[in-house]
C-alpha positions as CSV (number, residue, x, y, z in Angstrom):
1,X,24.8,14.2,-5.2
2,X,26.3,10.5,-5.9
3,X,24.7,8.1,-7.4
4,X,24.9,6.0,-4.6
5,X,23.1,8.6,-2.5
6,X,20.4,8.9,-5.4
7,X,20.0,5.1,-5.1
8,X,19.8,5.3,-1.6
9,X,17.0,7.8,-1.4
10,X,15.0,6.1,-4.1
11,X,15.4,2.8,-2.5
12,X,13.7,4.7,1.1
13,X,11.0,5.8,-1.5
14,X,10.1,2.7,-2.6
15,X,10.2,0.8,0.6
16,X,7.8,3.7,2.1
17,X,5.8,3.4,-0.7
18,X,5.2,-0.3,-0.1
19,X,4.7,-0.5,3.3
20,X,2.3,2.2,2.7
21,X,0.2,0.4,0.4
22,X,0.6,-3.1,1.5
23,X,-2.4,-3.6,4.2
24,X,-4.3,-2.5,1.6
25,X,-3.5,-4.5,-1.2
26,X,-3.2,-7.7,1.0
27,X,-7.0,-7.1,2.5
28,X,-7.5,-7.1,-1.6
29,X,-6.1,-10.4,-2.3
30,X,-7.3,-12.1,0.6
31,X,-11.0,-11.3,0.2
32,X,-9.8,-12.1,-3.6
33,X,-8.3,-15.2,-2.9
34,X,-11.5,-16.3,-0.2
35,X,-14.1,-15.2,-2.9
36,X,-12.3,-17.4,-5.6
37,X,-12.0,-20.5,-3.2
38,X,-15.8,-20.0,-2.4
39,X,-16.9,-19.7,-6.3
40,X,-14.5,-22.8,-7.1
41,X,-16.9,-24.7,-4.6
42,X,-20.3,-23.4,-5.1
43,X,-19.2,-22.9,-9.1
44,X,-20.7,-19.6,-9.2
45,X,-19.2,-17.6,-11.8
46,X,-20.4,-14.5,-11.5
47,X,-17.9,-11.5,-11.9
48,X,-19.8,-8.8,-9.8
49,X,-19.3,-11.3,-6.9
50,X,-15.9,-10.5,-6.7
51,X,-15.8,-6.8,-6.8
52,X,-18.0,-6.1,-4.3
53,X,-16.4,-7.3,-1.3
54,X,-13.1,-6.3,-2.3
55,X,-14.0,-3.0,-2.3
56,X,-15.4,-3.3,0.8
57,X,-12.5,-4.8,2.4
58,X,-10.3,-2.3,1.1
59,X,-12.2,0.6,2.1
60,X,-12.3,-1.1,5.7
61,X,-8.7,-1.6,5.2
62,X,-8.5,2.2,4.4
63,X,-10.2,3.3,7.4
64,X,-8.6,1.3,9.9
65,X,-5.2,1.6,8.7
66,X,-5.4,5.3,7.7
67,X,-3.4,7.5,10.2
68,X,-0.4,4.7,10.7
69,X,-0.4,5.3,6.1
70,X,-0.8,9.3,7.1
71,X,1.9,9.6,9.9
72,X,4.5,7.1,7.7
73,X,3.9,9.3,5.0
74,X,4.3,12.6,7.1
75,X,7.3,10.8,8.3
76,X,9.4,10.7,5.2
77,X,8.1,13.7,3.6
78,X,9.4,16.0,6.8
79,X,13.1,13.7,7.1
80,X,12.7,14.5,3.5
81,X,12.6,18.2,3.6
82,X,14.4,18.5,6.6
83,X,17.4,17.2,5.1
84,X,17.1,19.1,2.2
85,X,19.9,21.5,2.6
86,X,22.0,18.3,2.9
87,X,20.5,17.2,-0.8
88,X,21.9,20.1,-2.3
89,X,25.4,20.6,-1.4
């Protein structure tokens, strides 16, 4: 193996491993970012406030977004071991 081929497969990792977790993490910081903006303005400070409906969101997020993270996943781990034979030489 090269390192250019080593790069190349851990750059296909990281990209899948982002596109993976990004609905979830941007349902996070949006609820986040509305839950901020709506204590600035009713200057509530409470810390609770803000955990609560991000997990909710996320778990939504989860749920409906679920089998497209599954099959992307599937995806790359079967090119992966499909081309496996090719890794070694």
């Amino acid at each position: 193996m090269t390192p250019e081929f080593v790069a190349t497969i851990g750059r296909h990792t990281i990209e899948v491993a982002l596109m993976v977790s990004a609905p979830i993490l941007i349902a996070g910081m949006v609820v986040g970012l509305v839950v901020s903006i709506l204590q600035a303005v009713t200057q509530i400070q409470e810390m609770t406030l803000t955990f609560v409906p991000k997990i909710i969101a996320v778990f939504i997020a989860l749920i409906i977004f679920a089998p497209w993270m599954m099959e992307a996943m599937v995806r790359f781990t079967a090119e992966i071991l499909n081309n496996l034979p090719l890794y070694i030489r």
